[in-house]
PLY file of the C-alpha trace (Angstrom):
ply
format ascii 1.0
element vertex 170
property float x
property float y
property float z
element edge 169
property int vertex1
property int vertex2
end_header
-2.64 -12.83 29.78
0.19 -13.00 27.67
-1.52 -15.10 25.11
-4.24 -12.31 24.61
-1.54 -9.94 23.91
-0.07 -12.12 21.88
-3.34 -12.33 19.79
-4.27 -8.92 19.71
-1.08 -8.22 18.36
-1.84 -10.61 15.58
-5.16 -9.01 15.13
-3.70 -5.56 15.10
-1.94 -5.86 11.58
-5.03 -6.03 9.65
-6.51 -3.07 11.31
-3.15 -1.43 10.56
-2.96 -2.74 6.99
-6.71 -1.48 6.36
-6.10 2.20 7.96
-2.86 2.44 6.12
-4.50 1.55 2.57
-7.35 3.91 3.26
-5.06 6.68 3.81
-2.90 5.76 1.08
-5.90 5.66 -1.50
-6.75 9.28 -1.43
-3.69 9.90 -3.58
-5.09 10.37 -6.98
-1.37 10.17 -8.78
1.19 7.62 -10.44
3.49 7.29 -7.55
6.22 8.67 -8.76
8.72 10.66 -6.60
11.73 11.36 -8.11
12.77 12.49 -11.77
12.63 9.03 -13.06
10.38 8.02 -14.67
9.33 11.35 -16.01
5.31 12.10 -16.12
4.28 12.50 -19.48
0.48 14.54 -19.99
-2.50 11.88 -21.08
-5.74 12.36 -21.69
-8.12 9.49 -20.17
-11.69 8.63 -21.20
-13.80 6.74 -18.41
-15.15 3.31 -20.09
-16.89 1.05 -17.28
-16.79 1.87 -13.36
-17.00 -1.20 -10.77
-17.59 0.17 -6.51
-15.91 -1.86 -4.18
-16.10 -2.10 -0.40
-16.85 -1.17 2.35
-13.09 -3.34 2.77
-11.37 -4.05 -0.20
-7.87 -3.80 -1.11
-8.07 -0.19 -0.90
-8.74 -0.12 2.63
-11.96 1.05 4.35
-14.62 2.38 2.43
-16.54 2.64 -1.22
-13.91 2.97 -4.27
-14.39 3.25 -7.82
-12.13 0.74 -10.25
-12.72 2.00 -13.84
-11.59 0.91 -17.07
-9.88 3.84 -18.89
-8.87 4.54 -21.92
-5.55 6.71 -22.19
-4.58 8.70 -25.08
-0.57 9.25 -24.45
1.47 12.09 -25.20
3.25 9.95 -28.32
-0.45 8.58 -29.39
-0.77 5.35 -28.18
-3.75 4.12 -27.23
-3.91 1.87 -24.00
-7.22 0.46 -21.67
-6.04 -0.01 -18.65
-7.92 -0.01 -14.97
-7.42 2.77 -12.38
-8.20 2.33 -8.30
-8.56 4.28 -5.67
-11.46 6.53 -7.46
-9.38 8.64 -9.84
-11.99 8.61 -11.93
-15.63 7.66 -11.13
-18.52 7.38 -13.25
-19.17 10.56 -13.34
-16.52 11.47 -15.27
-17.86 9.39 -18.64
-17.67 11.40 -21.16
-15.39 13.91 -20.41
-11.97 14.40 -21.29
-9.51 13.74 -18.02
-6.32 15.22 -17.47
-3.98 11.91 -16.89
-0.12 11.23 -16.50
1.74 8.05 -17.33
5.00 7.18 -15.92
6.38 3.93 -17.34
8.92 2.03 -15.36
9.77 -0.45 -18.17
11.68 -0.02 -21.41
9.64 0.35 -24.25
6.75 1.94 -22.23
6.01 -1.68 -19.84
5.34 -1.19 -16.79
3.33 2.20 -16.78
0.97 3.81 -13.98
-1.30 6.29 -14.52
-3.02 8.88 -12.38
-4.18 12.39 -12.42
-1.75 15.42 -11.65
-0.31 15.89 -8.31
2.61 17.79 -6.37
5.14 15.20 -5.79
4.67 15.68 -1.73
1.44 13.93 -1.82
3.37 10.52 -3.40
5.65 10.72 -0.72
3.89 11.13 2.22
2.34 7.76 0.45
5.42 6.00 0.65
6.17 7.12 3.86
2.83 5.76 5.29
3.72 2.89 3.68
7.29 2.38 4.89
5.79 2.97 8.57
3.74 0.45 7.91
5.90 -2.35 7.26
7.80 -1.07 10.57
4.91 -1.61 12.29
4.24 -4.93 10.82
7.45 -6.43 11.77
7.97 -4.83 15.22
3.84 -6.38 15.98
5.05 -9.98 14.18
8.30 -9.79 16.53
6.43 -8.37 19.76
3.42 -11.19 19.18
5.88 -14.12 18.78
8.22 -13.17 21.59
4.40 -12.84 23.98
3.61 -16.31 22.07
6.67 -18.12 22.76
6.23 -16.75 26.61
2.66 -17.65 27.29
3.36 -21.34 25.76
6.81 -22.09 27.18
6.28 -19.80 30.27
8.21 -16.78 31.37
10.65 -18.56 33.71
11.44 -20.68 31.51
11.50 -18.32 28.67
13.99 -16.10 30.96
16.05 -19.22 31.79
16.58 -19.54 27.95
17.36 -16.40 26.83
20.39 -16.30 30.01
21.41 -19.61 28.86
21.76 -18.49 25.21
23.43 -14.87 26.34
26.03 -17.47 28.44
27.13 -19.49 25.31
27.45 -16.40 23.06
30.22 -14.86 25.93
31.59 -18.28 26.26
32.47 -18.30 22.36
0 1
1 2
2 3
3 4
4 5
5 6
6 7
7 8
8 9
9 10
10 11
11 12
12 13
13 14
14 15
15 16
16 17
17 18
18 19
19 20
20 21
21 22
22 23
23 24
24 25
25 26
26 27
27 28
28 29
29 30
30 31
31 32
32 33
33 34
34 35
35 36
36 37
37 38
38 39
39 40
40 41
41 42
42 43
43 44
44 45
45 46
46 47
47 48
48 49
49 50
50 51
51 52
52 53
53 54
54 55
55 56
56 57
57 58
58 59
59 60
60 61
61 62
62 63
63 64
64 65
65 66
66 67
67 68
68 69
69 70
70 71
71 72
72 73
73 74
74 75
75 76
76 77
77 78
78 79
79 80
80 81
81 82
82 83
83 84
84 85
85 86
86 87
87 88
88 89
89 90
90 91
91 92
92 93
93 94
94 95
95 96
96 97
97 98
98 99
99 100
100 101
101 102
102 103
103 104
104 105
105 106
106 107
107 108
108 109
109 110
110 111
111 112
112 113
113 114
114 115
115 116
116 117
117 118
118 119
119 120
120 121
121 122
122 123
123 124
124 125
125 126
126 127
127 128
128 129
129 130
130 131
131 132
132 133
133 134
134 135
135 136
136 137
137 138
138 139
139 140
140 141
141 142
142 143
143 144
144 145
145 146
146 147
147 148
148 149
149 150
150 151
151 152
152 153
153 154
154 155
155 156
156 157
157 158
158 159
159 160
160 161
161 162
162 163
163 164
164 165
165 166
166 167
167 168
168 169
């Protein structure tokens, strides 16, 4: 019994990782949360769309990855690819209201996404911070119901005493 919890526990993070990304793809915007890096206004032109799914690395579900083309508030020019369906093909040919936020100096490191309200990114990281949470208490939880159903409780008990003994002892 206690390896099958064990196990499921295992096989719960993926199901947990896969909900998690779904829910954390419907945010259309750069990510960013506080007043650094600033959002500057783009203007992105939809090139070539790819679907992927129904699991992919944004979760559960059909997504669009298209190659964009952003026009940036200081006229640089930059193709990048965009996730999560910002844009889809049916946006080719129209002009589409972007952001970029840059992380890096000399504009490296930039995201891009369409305007949002700055709630919506972090209920995103929050989802995402309660999923690493997750993932370590179901790692900890499996091993200590692994270690249990190989060694046996008994003797699993008689160990952790044991241990508790020498740390009062020292």
């Amino acid at each position: 019994m206690r390896l099958a919890i064990a196990i499921a526990l295992l096989a719960a993070i993926p199901v947990l990782y896969l909900i998690s990304e779904t829910l954390a793809s419907f945010y259309p915007g750069t990510g960013v949360i506080k007043s650094f890096p600033t959002e500057r206004p783009a203007v992105a032109t939809v090139q070539y769309c790819e679907r992927v799914g129904p699991v992919s690395s944004n979760g559960l579900g059909y997504w669009w990855h298209c190659d964009v083309a952003v026009q940036t508030q200081d006229g640089r020019q930059v193709v990048t690819t965009v996730r999560r369906s910002i844009v889809t093909p049916a946006d080719r040919g129209k002009s589409i209201e972007f952001r970029e936020a840059c992380y890096g100096a000399g504009n490296s490191e930039c995201r891009y996404g369409r305007p949002s309200l700055r709630i919506w990114a972090m209920a995103v990281k929050l989802i995402l911070m309660f999923q690493v949470g997750v993932f370590f208490a179901l790692i900890v939880g499996s091993g200590a119901y692994l270690v249990s159903a190989v060694v046996g409780l008994p003797r699993y008990l008689a160990w952790l005493e044991r241990r508790e003994r020498r740390k009062k002892r020292r």
